[in-house]
PyMOL commands that place a pseudoatom at each C-alpha (Angstrom):
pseudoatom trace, name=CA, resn=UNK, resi=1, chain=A, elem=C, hetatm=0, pos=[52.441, -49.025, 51.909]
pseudoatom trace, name=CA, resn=UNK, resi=2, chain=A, elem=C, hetatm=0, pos=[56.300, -48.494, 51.560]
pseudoatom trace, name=CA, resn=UNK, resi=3, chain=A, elem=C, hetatm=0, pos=[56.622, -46.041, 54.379]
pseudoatom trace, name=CA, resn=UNK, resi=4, chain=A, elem=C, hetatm=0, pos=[54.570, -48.662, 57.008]
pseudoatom trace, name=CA, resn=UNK, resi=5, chain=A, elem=C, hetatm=0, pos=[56.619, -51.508, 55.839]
pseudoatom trace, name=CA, resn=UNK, resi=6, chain=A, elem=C, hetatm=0, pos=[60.029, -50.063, 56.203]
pseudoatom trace, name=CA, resn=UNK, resi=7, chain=A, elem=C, hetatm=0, pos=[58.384, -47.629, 60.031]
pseudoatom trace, name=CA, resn=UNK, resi=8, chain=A, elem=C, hetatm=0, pos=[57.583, -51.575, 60.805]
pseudoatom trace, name=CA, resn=UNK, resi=9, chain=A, elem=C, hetatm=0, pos=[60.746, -53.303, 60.245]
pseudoatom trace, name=CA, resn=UNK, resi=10, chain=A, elem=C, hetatm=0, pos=[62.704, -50.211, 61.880]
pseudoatom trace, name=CA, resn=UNK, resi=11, chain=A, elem=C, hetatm=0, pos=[60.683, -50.705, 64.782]
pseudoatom trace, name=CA, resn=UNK, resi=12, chain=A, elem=C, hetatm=0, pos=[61.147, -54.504, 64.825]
pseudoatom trace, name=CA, resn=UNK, resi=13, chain=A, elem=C, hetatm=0, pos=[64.603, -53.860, 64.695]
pseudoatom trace, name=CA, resn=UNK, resi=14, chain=A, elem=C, hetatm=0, pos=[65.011, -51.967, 66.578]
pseudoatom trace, name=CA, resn=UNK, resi=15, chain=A, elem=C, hetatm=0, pos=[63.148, -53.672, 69.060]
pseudoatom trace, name=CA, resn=UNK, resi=16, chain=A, elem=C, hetatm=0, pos=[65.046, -56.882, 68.849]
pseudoatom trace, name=CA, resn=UNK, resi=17, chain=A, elem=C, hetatm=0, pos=[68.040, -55.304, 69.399]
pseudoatom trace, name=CA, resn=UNK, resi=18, chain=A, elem=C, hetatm=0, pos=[66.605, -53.572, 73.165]
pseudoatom trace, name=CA, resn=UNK, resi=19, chain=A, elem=C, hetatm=0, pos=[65.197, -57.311, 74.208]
pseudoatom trace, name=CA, resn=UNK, resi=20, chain=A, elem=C, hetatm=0, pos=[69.037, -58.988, 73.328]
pseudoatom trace, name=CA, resn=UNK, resi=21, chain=A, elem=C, hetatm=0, pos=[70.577, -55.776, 74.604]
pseudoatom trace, name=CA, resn=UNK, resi=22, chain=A, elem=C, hetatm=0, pos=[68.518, -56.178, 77.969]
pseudoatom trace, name=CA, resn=UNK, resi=23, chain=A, elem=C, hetatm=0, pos=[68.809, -60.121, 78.059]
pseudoatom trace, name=CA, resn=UNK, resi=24, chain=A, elem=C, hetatm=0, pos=[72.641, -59.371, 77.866]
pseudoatom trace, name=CA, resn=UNK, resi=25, chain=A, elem=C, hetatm=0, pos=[72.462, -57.606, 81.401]
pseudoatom trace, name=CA, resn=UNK, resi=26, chain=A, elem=C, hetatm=0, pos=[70.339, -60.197, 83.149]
pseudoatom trace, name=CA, resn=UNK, resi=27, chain=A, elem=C, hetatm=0, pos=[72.903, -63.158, 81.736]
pseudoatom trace, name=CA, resn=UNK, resi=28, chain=A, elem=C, hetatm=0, pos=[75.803, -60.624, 82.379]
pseudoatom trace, name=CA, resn=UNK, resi=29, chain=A, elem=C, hetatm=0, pos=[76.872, -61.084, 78.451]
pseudoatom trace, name=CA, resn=UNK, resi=30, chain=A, elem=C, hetatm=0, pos=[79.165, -58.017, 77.323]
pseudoatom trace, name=CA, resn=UNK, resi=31, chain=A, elem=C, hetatm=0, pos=[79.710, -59.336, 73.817]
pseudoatom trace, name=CA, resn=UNK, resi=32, chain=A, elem=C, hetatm=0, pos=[75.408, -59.854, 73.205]
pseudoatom trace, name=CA, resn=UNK, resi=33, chain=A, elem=C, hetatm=0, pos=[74.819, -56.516, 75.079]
pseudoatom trace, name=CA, resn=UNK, resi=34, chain=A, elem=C, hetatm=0, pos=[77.343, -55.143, 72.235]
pseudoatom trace, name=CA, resn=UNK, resi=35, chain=A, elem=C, hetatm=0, pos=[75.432, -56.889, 69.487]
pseudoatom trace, name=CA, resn=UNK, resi=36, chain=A, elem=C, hetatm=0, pos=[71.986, -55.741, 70.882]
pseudoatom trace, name=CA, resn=UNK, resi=37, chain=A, elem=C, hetatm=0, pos=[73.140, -51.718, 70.643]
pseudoatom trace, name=CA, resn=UNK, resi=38, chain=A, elem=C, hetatm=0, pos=[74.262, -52.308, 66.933]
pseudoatom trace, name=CA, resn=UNK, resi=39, chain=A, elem=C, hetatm=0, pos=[71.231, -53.864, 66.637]
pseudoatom trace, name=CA, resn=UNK, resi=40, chain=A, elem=C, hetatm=0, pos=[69.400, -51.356, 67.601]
pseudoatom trace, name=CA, resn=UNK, resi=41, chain=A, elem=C, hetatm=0, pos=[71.407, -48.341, 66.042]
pseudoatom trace, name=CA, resn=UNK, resi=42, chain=A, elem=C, hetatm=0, pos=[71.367, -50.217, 62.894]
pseudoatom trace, name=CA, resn=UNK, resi=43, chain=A, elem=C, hetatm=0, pos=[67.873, -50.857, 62.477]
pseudoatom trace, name=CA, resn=UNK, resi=44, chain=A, elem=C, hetatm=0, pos=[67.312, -46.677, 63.730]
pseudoatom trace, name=CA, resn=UNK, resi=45, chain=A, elem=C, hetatm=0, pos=[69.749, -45.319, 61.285]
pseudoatom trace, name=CA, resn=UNK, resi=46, chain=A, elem=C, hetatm=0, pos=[68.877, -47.713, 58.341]
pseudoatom trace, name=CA, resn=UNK, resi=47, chain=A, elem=C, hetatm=0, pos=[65.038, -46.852, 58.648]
pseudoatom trace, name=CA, resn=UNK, resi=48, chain=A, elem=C, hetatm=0, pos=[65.404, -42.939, 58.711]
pseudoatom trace, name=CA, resn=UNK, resi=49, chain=A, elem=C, hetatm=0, pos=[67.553, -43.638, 55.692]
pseudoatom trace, name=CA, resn=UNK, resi=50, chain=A, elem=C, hetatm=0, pos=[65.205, -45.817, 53.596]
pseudoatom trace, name=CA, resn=UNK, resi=51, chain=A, elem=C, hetatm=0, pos=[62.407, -43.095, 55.002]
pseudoatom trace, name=CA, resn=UNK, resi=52, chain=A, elem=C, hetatm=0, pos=[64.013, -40.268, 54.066]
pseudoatom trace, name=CA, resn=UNK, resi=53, chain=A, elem=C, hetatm=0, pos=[65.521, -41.459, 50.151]
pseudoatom trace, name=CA, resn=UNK, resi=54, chain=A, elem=C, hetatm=0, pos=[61.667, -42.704, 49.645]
pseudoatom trace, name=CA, resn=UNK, resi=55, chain=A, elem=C, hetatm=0, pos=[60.021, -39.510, 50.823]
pseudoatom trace, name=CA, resn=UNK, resi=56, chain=A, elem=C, hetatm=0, pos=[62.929, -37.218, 48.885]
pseudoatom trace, name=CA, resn=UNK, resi=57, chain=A, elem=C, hetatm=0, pos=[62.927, -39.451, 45.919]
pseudoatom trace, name=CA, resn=UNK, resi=58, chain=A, elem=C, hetatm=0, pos=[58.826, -38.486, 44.480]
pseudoatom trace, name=CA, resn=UNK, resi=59, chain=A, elem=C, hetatm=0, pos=[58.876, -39.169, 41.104]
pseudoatom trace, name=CA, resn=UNK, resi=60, chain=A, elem=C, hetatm=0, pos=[61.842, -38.046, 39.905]
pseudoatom trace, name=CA, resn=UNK, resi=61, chain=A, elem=C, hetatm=0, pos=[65.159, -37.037, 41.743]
pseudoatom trace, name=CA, resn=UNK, resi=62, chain=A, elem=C, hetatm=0, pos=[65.844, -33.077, 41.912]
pseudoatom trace, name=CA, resn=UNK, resi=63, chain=A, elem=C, hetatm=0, pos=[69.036, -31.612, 42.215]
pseudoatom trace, name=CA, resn=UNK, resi=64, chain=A, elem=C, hetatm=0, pos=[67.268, -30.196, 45.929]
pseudoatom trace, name=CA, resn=UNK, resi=65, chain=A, elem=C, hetatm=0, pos=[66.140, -33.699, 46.898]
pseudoatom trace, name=CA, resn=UNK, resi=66, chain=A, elem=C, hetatm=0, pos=[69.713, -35.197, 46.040]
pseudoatom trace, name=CA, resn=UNK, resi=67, chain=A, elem=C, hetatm=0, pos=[71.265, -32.694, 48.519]
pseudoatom trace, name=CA, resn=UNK, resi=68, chain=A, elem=C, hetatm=0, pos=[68.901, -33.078, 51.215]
pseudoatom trace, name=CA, resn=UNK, resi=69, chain=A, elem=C, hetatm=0, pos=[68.968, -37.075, 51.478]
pseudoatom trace, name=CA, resn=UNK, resi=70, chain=A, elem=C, hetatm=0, pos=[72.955, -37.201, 50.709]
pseudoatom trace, name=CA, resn=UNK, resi=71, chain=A, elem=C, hetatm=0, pos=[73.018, -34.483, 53.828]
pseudoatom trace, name=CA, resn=UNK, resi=72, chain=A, elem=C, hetatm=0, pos=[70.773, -36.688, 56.125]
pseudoatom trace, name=CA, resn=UNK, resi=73, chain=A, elem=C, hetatm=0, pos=[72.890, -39.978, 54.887]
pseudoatom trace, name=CA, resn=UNK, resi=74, chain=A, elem=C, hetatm=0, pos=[75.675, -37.871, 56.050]
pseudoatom trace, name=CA, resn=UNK, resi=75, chain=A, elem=C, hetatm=0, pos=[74.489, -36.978, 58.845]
pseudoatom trace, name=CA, resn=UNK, resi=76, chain=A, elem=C, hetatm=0, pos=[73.126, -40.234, 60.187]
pseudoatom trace, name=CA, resn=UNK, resi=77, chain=A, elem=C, hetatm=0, pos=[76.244, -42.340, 59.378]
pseudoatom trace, name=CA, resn=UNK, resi=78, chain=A, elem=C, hetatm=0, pos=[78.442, -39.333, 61.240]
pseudoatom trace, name=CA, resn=UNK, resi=79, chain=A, elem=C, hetatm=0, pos=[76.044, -39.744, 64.161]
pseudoatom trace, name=CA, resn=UNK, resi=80, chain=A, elem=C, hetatm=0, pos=[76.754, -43.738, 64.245]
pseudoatom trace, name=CA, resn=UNK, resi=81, chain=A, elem=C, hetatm=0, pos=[80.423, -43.254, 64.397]
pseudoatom trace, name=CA, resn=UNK, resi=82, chain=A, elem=C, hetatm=0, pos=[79.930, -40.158, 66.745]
pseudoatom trace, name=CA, resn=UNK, resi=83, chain=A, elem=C, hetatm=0, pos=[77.530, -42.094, 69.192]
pseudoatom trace, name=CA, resn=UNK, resi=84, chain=A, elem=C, hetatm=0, pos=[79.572, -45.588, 69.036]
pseudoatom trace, name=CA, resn=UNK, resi=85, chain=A, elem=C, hetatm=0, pos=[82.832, -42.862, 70.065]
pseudoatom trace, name=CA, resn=UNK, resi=86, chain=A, elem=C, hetatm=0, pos=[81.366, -41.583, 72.466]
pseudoatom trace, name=CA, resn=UNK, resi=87, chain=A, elem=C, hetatm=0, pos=[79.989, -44.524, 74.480]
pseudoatom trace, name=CA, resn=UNK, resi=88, chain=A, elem=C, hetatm=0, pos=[84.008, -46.210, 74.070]
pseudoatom trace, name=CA, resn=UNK, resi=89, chain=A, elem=C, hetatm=0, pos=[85.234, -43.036, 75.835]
pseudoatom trace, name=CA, resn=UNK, resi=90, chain=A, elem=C, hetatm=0, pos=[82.691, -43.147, 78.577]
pseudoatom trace, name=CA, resn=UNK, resi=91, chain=A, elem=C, hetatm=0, pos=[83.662, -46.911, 79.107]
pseudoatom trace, name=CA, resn=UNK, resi=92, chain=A, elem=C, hetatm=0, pos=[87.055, -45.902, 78.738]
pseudoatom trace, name=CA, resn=UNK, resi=93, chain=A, elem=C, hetatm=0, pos=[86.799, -43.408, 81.533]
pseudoatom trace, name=CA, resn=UNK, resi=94, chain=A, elem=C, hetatm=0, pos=[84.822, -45.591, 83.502]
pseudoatom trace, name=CA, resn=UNK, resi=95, chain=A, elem=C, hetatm=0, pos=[87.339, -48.511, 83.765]
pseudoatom trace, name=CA, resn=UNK, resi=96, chain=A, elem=C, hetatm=0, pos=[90.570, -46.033, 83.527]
pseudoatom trace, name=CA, resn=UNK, resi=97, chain=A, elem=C, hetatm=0, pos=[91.600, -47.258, 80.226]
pseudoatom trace, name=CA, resn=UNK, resi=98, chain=A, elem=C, hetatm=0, pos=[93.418, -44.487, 78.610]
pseudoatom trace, name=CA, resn=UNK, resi=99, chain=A, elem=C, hetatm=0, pos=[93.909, -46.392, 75.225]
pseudoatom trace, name=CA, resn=UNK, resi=100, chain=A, elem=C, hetatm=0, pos=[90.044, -46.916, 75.054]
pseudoatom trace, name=CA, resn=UNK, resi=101, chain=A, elem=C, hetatm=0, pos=[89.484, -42.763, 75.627]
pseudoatom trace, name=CA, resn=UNK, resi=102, chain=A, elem=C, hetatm=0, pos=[91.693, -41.988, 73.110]
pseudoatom trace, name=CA, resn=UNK, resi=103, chain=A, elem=C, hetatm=0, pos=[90.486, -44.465, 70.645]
pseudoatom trace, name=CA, resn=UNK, resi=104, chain=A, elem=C, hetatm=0, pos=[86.892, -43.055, 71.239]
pseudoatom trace, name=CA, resn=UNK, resi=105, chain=A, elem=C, hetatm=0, pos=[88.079, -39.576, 71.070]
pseudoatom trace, name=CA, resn=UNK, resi=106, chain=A, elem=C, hetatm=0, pos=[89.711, -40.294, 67.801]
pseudoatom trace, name=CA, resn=UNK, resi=107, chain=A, elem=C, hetatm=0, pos=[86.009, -42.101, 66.982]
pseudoatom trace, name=CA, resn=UNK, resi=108, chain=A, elem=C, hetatm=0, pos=[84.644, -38.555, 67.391]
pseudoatom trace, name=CA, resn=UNK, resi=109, chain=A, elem=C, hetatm=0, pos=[86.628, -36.388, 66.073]
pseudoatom trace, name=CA, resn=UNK, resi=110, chain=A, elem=C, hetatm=0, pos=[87.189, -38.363, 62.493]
pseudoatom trace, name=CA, resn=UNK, resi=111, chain=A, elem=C, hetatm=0, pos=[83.046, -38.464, 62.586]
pseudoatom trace, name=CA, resn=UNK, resi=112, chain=A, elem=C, hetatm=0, pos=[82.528, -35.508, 63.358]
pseudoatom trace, name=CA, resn=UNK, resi=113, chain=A, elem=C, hetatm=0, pos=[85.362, -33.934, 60.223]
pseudoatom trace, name=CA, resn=UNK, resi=114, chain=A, elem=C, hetatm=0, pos=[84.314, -36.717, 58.126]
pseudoatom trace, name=CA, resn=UNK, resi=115, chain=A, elem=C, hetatm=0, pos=[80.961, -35.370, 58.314]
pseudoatom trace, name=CA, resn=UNK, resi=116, chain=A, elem=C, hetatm=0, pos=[81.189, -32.256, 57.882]
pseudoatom trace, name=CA, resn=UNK, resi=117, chain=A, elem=C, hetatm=0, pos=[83.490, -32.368, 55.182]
pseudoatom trace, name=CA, resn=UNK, resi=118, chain=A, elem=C, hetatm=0, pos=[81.171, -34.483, 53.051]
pseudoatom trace, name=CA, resn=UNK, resi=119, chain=A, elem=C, hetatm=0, pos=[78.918, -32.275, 54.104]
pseudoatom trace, name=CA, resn=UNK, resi=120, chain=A, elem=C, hetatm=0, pos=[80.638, -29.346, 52.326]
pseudoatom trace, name=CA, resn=UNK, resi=121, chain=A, elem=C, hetatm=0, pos=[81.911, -30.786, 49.348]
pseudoatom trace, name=CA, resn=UNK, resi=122, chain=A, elem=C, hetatm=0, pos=[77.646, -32.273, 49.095]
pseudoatom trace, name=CA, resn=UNK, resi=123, chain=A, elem=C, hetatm=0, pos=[76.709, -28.026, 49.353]
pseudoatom trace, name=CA, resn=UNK, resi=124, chain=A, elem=C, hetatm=0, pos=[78.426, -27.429, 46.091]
pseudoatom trace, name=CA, resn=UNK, resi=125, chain=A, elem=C, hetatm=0, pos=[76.915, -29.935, 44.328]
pseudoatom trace, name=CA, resn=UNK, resi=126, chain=A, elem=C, hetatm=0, pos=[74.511, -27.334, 43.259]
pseudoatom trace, name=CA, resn=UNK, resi=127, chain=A, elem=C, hetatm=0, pos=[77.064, -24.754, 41.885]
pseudoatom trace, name=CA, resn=UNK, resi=128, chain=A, elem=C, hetatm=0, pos=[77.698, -24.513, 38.087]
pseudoatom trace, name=CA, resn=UNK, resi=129, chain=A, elem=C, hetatm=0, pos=[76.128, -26.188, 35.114]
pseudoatom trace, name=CA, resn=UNK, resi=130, chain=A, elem=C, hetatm=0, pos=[74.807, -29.215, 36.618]
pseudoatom trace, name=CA, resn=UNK, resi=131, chain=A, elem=C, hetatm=0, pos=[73.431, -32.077, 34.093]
pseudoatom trace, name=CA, resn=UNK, resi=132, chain=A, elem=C, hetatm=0, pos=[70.001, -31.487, 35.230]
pseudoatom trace, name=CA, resn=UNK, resi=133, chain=A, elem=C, hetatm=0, pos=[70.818, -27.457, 34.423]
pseudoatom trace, name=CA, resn=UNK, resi=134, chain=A, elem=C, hetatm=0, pos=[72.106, -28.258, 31.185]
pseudoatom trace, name=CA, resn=UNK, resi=135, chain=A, elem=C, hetatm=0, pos=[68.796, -30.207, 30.103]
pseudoatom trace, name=CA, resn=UNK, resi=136, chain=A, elem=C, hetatm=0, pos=[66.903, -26.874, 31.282]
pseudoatom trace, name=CA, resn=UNK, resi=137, chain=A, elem=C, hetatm=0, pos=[68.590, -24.854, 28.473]
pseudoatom trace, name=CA, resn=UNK, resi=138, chain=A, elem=C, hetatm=0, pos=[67.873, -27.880, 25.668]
pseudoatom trace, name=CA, resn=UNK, resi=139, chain=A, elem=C, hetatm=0, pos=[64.560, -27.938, 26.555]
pseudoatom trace, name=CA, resn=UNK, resi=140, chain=A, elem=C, hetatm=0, pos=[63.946, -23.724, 26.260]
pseudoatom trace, name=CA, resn=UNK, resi=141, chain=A, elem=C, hetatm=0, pos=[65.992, -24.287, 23.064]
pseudoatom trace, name=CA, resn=UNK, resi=142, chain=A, elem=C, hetatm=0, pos=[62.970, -26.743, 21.703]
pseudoatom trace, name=CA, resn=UNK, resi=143, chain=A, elem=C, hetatm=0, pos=[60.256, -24.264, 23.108]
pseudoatom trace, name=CA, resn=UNK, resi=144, chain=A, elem=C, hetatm=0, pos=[62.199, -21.932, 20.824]
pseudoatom trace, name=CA, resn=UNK, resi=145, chain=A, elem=C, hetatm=0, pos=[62.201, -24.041, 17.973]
pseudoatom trace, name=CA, resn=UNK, resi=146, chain=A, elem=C, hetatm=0, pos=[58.362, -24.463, 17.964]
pseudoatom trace, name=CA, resn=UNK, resi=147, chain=A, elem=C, hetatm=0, pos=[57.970, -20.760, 18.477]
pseudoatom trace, name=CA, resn=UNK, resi=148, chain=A, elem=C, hetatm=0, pos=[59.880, -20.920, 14.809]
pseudoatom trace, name=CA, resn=UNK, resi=149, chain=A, elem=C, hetatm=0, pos=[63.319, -19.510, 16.340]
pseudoatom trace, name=CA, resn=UNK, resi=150, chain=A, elem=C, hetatm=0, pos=[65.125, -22.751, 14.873]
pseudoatom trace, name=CA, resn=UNK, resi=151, chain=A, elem=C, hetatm=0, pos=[68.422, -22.779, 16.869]
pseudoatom trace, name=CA, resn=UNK, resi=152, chain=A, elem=C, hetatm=0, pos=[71.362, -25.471, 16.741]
pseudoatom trace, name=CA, resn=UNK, resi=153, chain=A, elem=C, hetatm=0, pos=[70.376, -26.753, 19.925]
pseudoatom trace, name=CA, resn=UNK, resi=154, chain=A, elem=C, hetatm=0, pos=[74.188, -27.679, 21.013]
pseudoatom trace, name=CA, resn=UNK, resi=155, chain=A, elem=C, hetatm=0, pos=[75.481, -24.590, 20.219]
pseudoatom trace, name=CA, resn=UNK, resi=156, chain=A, elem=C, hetatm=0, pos=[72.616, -22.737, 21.624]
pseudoatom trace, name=CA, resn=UNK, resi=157, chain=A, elem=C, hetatm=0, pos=[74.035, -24.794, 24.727]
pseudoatom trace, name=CA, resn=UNK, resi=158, chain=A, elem=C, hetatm=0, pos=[77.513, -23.487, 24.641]
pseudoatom trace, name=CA, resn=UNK, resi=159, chain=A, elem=C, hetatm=0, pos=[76.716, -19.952, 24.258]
pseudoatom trace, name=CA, resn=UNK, resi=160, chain=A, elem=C, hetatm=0, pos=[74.101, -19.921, 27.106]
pseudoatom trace, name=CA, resn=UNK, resi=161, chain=A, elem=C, hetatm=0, pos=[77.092, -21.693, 29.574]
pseudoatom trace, name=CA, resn=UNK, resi=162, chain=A, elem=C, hetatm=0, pos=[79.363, -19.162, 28.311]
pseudoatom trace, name=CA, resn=UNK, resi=163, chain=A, elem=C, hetatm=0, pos=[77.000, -16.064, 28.936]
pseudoatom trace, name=CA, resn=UNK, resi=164, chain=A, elem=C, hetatm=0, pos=[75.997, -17.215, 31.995]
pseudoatom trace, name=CA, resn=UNK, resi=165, chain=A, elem=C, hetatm=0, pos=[78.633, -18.899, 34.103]
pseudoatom trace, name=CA, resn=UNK, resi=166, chain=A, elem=C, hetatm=0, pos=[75.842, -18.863, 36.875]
pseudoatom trace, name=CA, resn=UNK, resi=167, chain=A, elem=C, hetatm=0, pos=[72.337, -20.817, 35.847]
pseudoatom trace, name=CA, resn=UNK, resi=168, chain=A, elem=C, hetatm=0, pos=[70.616, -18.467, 38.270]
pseudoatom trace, name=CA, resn=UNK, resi=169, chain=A, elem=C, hetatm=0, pos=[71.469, -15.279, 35.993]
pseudoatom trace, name=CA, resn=UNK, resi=170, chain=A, elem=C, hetatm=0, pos=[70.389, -17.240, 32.842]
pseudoatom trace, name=CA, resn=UNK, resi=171, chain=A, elem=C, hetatm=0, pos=[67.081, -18.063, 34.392]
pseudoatom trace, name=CA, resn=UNK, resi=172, chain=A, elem=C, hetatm=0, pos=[66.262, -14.530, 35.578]
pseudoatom trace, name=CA, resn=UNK, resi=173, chain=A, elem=C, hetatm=0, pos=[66.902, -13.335, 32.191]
pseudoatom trace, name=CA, resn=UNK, resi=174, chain=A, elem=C, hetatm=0, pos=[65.008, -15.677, 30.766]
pseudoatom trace, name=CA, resn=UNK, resi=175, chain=A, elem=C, hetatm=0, pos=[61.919, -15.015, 33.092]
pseudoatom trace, name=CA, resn=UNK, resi=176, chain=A, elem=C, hetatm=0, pos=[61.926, -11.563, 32.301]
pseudoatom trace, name=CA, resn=UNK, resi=177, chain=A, elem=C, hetatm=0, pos=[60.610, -9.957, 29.285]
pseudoatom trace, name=CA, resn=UNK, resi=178, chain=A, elem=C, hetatm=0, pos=[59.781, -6.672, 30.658]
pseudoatom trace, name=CA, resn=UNK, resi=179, chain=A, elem=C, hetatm=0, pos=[63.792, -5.863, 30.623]
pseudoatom trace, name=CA, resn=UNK, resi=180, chain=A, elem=C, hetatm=0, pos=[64.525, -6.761, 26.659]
pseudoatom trace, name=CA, resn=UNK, resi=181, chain=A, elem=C, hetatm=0, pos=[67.756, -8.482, 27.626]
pseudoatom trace, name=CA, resn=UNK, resi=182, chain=A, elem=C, hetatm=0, pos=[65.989, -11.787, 26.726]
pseudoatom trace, name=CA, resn=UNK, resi=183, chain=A, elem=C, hetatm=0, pos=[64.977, -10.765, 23.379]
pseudoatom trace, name=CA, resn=UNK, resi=184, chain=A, elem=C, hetatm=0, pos=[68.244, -8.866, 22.410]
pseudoatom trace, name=CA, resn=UNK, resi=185, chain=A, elem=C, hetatm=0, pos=[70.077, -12.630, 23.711]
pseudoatom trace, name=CA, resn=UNK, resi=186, chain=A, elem=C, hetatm=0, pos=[67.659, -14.295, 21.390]
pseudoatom trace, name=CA, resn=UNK, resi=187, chain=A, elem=C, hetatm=0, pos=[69.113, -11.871, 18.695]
pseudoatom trace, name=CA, resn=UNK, resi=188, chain=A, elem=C, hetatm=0, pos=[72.272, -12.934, 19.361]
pseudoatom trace, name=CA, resn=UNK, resi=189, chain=A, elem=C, hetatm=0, pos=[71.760, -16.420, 19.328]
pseudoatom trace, name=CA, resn=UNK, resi=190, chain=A, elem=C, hetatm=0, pos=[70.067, -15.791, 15.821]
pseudoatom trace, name=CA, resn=UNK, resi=191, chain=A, elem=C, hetatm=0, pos=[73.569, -14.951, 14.427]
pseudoatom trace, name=CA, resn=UNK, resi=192, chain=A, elem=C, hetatm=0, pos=[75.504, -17.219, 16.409]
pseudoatom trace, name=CA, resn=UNK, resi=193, chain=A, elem=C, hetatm=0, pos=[73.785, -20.728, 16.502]
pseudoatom trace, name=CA, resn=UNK, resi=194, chain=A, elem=C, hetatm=0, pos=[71.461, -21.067, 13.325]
pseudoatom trace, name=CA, resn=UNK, resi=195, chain=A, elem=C, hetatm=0, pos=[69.495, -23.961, 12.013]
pseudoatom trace, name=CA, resn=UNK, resi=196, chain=A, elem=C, hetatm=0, pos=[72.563, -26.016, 10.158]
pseudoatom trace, name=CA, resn=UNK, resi=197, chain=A, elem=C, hetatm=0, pos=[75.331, -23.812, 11.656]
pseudoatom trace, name=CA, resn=UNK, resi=198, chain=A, elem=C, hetatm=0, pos=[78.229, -24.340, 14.453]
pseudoatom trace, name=CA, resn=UNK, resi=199, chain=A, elem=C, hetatm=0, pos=[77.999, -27.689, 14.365]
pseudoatom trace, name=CA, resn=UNK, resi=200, chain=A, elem=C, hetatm=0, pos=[80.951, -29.346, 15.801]
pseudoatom trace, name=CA, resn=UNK, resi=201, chain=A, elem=C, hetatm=0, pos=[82.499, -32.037, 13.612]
pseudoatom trace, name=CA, resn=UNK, resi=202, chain=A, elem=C, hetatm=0, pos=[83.419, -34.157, 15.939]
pseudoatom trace, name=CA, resn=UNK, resi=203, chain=A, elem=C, hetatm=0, pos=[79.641, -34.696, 16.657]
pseudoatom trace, name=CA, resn=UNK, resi=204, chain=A, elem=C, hetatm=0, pos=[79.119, -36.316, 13.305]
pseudoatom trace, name=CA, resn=UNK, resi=205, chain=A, elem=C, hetatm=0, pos=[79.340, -39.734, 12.877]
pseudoatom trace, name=CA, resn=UNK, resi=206, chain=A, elem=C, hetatm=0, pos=[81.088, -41.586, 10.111]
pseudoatom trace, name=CA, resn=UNK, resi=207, chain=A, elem=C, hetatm=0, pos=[80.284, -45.164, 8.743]
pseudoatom trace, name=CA, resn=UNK, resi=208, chain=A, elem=C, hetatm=0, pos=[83.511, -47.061, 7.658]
pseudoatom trace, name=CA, resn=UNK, resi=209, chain=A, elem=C, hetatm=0, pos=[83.212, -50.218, 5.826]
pseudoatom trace, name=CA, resn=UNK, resi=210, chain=A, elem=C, hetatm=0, pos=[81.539, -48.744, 2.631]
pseudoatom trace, name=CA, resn=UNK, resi=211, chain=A, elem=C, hetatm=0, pos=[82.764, -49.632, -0.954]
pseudoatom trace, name=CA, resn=UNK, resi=212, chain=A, elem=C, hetatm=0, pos=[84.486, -46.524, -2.774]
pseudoatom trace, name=CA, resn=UNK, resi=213, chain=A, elem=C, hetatm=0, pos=[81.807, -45.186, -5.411]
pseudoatom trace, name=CA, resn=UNK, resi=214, chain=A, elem=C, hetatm=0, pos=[78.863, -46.416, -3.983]
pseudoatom trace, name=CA, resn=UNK, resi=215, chain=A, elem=C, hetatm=0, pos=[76.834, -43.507, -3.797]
pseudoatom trace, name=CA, resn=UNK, resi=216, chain=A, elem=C, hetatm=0, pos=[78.550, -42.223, -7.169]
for i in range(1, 216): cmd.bond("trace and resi %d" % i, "trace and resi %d" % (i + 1))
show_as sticks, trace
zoom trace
């Protein structure tokens, strides 16, 4: 019901913004014929974004799904910029206007390194311990702890991030009993990060405010 509401309103848009666009020519109106073509692009780019975050989004947002609808965003705004460049320079050429070609060339080329830089920097979101990564490891830690392994689950944390600077290397050992590399790590962590050991004190929590000899 989502998806035909926003498809609708795109379309509506989208549509409004052709008939003022088009009225624009017949009442030979530059500054409505401008309106009309943001109008439009607007309503285009805002309903493949709305599409695409409620399509991604599911039930629950995954590291994957973040990537992909931060690359379309990306992508879509870059294309605004790149598009609303582009038509200046033709205009600009049109009507000899030098100023107005290199103002839409400048349109262009910021879109187009804007774009991809964002897109870069969004590619290595995915690198390293990510929150969602980290949350992983707690919850094979529990699994452990019900299989009567009890671990400290923070510093079972720590050591895992330190083992395995890459998550992928952590998860392919942990796939894989065949090898014995998970069970010897599990060994390990049996020494290192007991029940009651390694905690880090300044986890604990202290309560000020209580009378001296109160629980003497």
């Amino acid at each position: 019901m989502k998806l035909l509401a926003v498809i609708l309103l795109s379309v509506a848009g989208m549509y409004l913004g052709y008939k003022l666009r088009k009225s624009s020519k017949d009442n030979d109106n530059q500054r409505f014929s401008i309106y009309g073509g943001l109008t439009f692009l607007s309503a285009l780019v805002g309903g493949l974004s709305i599409l695409s975050f409620l399509l991604l989004k599911g039930d629950e947002w995954s590291i994957e799904s973040k990537m992909t609808f931060k690359m379309i965003l990306f992508g879509l705004i870059g294309f605004t910029f790149a598009f609303l460049g582009i038509r200046l320079l033709m205009n600009g050429r049109k009507e000899h206007n030098k100023l107005a070609q290199i103002a839409g060339m400048t349109w262009v080329l910021v879109a187009l390194f804007a774009t991809g830089l964002m897109i870069t920097r969004n590619s290595k979101m995915n690198d390293g311990w990510t929150s969602e990564r980290q949350a992983t490891v707690m919850m094979d830690c529990e699994k452990l702890i019900n299989e009567d392994r009890p671990y400290n689950m923070l510093c079972f944390k720590q050591k895992v991030m330190s083992k395995f600077p890459n998550f992928e290397d952590y998860n392919k050992m942990n796939a894989d009993e065949s090898t014995g590399k998970r069970e010897t790590f599990l060994e390990e962590m049996d020494k290192l990060c007991p029940c009651g050991e390694n905690i880090d004190e300044s986890l604990v929590q202290s309560v000020d405010g209580l009378p001296d000899g109160l629980f003497d």
